[in-house]
N, C-alpha and C positions, 0 to 999 in steps of 0.2 A: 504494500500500500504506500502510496506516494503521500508523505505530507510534508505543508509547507510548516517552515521556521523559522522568525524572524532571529537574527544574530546578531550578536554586537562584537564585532571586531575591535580591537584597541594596537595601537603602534606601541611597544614600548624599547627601551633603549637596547633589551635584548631580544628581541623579535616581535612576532605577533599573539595576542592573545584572544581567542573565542569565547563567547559561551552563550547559549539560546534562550531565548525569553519563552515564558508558558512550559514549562516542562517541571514537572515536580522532581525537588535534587538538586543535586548539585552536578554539572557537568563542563567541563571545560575543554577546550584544544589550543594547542600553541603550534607554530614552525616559524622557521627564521622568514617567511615570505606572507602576505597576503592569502597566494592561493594555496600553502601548505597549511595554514590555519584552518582557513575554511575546509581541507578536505579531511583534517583530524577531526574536525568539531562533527562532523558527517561520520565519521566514523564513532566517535566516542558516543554519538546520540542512538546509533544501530546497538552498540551497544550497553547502553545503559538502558535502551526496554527490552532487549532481549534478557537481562540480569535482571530487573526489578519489575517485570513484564508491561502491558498496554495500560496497565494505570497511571502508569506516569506522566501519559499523556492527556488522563483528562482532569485539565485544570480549565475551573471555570472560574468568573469568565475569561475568554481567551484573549487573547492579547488582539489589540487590533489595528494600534499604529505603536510605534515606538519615536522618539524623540531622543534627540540628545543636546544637552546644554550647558553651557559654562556659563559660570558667575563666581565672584568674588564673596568670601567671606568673612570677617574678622574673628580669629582666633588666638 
């Protein structure tokens, strides 16, 4: 079964870091590239319902846009 997942990729000083929004857990992927993130994160998500099965998928409700933002804080 084909489903989609929104992802949040992040750049950091030592490669890329993944990990999927709407999915119960924790699950993450890294590789030194853009496209080797995204194909860990693909991988680690086949795996993590094949281990913790199709419940993990249903989280409601689903996610249905994602955003991202920066602002300043004072601390």
């Amino acid at each position: 079964m084909l489903r989609q997942f929104k992802v949040i990729i992040e750049k950091t000083s030592d490669g890329y870091v993944a990990y999927p929004l709407g999915l119960k857990g924790i699950v993450v992927g890294q590789g030194d590239t853009y496209e080797e993130a995204l194909s860990d994160i693909k991988s680690a998500i086949r795996f993590h319902v094949e281990t913790f099965g199709e419940e993990v998928l249903e989280l409601e409700p689903p996610v249905l846009e994602a955003f991202v933002a920066e602002m300043g804080v004072n601390v």
